[in-house]
N, C-alpha and C positions, 0 to 999 in steps of 0.2 A: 401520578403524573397527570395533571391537564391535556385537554382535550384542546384547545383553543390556547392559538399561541399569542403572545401578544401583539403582534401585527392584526391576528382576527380578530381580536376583542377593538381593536382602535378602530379597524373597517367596520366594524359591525356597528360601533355605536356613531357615525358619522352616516351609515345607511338611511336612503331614500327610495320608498315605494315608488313605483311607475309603473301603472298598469293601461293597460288598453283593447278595444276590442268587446264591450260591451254588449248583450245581444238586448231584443228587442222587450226579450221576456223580463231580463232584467231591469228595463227601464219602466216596463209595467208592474214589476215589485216594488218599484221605490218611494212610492208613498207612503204603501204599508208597514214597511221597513222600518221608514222616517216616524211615521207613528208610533210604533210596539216600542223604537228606541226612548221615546221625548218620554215615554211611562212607567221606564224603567229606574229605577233607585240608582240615583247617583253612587253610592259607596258599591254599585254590584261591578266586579272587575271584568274587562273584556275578553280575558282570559279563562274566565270561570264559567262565562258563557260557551265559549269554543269547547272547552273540557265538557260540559252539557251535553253537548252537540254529540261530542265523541262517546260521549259513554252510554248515550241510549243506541248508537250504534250498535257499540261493543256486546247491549247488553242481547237485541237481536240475535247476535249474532251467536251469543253462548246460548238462547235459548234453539237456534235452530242446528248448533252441534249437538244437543242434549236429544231433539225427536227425531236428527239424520244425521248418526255420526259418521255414516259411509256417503252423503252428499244425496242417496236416493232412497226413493219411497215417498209416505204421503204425512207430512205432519197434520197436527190439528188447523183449520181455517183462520185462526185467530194468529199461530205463529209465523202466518205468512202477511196478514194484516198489521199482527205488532212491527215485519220486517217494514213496511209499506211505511207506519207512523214515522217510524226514524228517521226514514231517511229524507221526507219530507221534513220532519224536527232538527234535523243536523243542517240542512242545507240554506236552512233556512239563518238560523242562529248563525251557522257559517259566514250567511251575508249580512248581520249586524254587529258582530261582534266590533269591528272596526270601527263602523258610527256610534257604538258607545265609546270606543278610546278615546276618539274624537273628542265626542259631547263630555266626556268627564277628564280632557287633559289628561289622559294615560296614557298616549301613543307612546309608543317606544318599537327598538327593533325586536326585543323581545318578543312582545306581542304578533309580529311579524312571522318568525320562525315559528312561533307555537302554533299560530296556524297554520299555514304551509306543512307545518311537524305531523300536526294531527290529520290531514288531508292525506297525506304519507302513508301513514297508518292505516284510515278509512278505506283508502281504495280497494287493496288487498279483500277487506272485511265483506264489500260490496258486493263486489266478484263471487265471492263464496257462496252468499246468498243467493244470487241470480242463480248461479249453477244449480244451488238444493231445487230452486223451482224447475230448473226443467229437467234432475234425478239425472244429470252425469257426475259418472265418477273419472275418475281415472284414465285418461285417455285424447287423445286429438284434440277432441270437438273442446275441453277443457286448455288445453295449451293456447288453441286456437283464441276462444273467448278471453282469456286471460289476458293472451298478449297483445288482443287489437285494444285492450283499455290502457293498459301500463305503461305501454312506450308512449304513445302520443302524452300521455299522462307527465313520465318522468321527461321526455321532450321539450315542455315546456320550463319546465325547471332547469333544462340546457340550453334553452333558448333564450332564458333571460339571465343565463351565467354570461352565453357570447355576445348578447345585446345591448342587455340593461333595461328589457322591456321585456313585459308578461302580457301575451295574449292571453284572451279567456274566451275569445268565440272565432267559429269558421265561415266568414264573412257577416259575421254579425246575425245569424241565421239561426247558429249550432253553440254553445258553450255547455257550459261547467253546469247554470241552471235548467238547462235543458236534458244534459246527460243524465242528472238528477230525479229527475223528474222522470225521466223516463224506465230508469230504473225502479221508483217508486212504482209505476204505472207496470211492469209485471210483476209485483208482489202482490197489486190487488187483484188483476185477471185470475191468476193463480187463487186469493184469498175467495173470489166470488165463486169463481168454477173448478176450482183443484188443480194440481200440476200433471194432472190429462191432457185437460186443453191442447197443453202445448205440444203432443202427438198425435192431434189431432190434422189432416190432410183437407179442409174445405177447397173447395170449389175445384176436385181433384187435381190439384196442388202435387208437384211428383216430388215435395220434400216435407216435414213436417215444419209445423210452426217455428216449434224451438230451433230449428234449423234455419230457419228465415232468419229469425230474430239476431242467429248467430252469423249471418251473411250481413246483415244491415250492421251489427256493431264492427265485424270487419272491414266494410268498406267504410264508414263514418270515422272509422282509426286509421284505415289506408291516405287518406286525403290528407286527416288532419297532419297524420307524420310526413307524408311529400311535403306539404306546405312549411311545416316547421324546418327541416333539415334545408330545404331551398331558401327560405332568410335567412338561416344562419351561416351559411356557407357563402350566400352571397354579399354577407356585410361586411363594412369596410369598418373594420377595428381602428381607424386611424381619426374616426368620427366620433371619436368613442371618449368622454372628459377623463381627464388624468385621474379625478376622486373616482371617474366609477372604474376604472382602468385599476389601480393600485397595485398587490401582487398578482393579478391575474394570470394562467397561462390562456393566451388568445389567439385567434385567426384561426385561419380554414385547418391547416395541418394539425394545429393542437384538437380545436372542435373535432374533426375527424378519428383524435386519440381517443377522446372520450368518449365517443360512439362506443369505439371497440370495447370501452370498460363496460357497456350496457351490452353488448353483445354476448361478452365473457360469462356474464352472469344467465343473461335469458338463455342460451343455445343449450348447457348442460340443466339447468330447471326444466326447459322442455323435452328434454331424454327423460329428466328424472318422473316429472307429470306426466310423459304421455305412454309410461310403464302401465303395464295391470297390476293392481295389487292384491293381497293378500291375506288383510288382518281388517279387520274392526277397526276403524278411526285412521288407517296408514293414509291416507289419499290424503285426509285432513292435516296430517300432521305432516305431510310431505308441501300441501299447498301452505299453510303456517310458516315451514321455511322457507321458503321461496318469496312470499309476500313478506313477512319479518326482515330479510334481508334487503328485497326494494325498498322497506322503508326506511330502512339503514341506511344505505346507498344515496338514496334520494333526500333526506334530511340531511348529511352531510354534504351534498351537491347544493344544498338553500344554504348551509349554513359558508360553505365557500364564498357563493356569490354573495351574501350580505356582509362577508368578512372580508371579503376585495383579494381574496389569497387563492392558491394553488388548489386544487380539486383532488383529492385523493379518496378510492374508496375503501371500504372496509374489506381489505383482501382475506382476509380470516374466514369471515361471512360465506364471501363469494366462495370459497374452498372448499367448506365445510358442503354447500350445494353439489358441487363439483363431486366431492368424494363420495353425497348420497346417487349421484347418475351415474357415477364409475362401477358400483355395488352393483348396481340392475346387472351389468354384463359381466363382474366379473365375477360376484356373490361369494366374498372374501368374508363381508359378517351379513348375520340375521338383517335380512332386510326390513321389517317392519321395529326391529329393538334401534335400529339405526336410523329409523325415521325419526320415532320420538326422541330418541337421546337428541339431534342434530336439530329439530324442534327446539328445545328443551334449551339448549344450549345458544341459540340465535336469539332467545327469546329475554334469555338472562342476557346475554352481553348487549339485545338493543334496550334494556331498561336504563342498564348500568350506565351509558352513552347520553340518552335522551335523558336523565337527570342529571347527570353529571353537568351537560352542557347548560342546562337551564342554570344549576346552580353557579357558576361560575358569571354567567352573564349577569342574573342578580345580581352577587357581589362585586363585580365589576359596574353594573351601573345603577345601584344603590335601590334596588327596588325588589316588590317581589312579586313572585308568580301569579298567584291566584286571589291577593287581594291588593286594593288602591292605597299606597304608601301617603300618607297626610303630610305633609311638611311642618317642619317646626315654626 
């Protein structure tokens, strides 16, 4: 059974980007950007760029489960410096991928979703990393960090479901290249001086570094989500054109349903994250589920609003979390055998989804994923 009905497949392919909200550092990339793209080989697809991006990520990120599969201790200096190259490499490619569509007549809304798709995915991975730097596991301080990133994050992805518009910065000041960057920026503190540093107390300080660090990403998530949730609640859906309107559910009372499906999801994740745990790798594979399922959640919330239809999320997903935070208290099965199975199993169903949907889209608009279709 398809994933995509044919009302999304018609919205999706009549989809129109609109973004806004550029910050300042962005317009000081754009030369270079503009350059790296004009030098790039026409036949190389903007897709297969974005996959680039993602999979040096990804590959970080297996290398820093392999020297911290409990999120603390000290890996080697180089593993925190390869986390650093990435993510400066992703975010990068992140912001050309599109000016090669451009430059080589390959935009499509495909292209679209598969970024957005893989940004999905990345977040989660980021996260992870930052937290090995500064050696928590399991607990508060990790729900805390998690969640000042992920909401404001899948936020905007609700905000241009109820809009039609996608901000990227917080008055032009703060964006996507900047969070970036800044992320990159403690992989290498960490890579120069070790993940000490960060309990470290200067200029007696009556909290540690990494604690800062984790107050500054909560209030920089506190603002940006007030700001988000106050446009959209306060817009007037009636402004809104009939193409980008189509099957949508919209206005404040719907908007406000779909809070709750984000609510639903984070409130038992963070029972289940800010548990102590037990085994070797459980924290990992507990955070795994929890991020696997926002990227569930959240790729089909992109693929809603560029399908013009109805927002429904993966209740299966959301469950399966649910039933790992029910365990903590009421310890019906092994909790660490229940991490990984419900890992294991969020992880297969979001594969089977995210290729499913790309396939379909192909065949529905005559192209394909990772290379430039020639025309006859």
């Amino acid at each position: 059974m398809p994933y995509l009905s044919s009302e999304a497949l018609k919205g999706l392919k009549a989809y129109q980007y609109k973004a806004g909200g550029y910050t300042w550092l962005d317009d000081l990339h754009t030369p270079a950007w503009n350059y790296v793209v004009s030098k790039l080989p026409m036949w190389l697809a903007p897709n297969m760029i974005t996959l680039s991006g993602t999979l040096a990520v990804v590959m970080a990120y297996l290398l820093t489960i392999w020297y911290l599969p409990n999120f603390q201790g000290e890996a080697p200096r180089w593993v925190y410096a390869a986390s650093a190259f990435s993510v400066f490499f992703y975010v990068n490619l992140d912001c050309i991928d599109g000016k090669q569509a451009r430059r080589t007549g390959s935009s499509s809304p495909l292209g679209q979703l598969f970024d957005h798709g893989c940004d999905a995915l990345v977040v989660h991975i980021l996260i992870a990393n930052v937290i090995a730097n500064f050696s928590h596991s399991c607990g508060w301080k990790v729900v805390v960090g998690a969640l000042s990133i992920m909401t404001p994050w899948v936020l905007a992805q609700w905000e241009e479901y109820h809009t039609g518009m996608m901000l990227y910065s917080v008055s032009g000041l703060w964006g996507v290249l900047e969070a970036n960057y800044a992320t990159a920026g403690v992989h290498v503190v960490t890579a120069v001086w070790g993940p000490a540093v960060w309990r470290l107390r200067p200029l007696g300080l009556p909290f540690e570094l990494a604690d800062g660090a984790l107050a500054g990403m909560t209030l920089a998530g506190a603002i940006q989500t007030a700001g988000q949730i106050w446009r959209v609640l306060k817009y007037d859906t009636s402004k809104m054109s009939k193409q980008e309107r189509g099957h949508k559910e919209l206005g404040g009372g719907l908007a406000a349903w779909h809070l709750l499906f984000f609510l639903m999801l984070f409130l038992p994740a963070a029972m289940w994250l800010g548990a102590p745990t037990t085994a070797p790798g459980q924290c990992r594979a507990i955070f795994s589920s929890f991020g696997l399922t926002f990227a569930l959640v959240s790729t089909q919330l992109i693929v809603a609003h560029m399908g013009k239809v109805a927002f429904e999320p993966a209740w299966w997903s959301m469950c399966l979390v649910f039933v790992g935070a029910a365990n903590v208290h009421l310890q019906l099965f092994d909790g660490p055998a229940l991490s990984f199975i419900i890992a294991a199993t969020i992880l297969c169903g979001y594969l089977h989804y995210v290729t499913s949907v790309v396939n379909e889209i192909c065949q529905f608009l005559n192209i394909w994923c990772l290379w430039i279709k020639k025309s006859s």
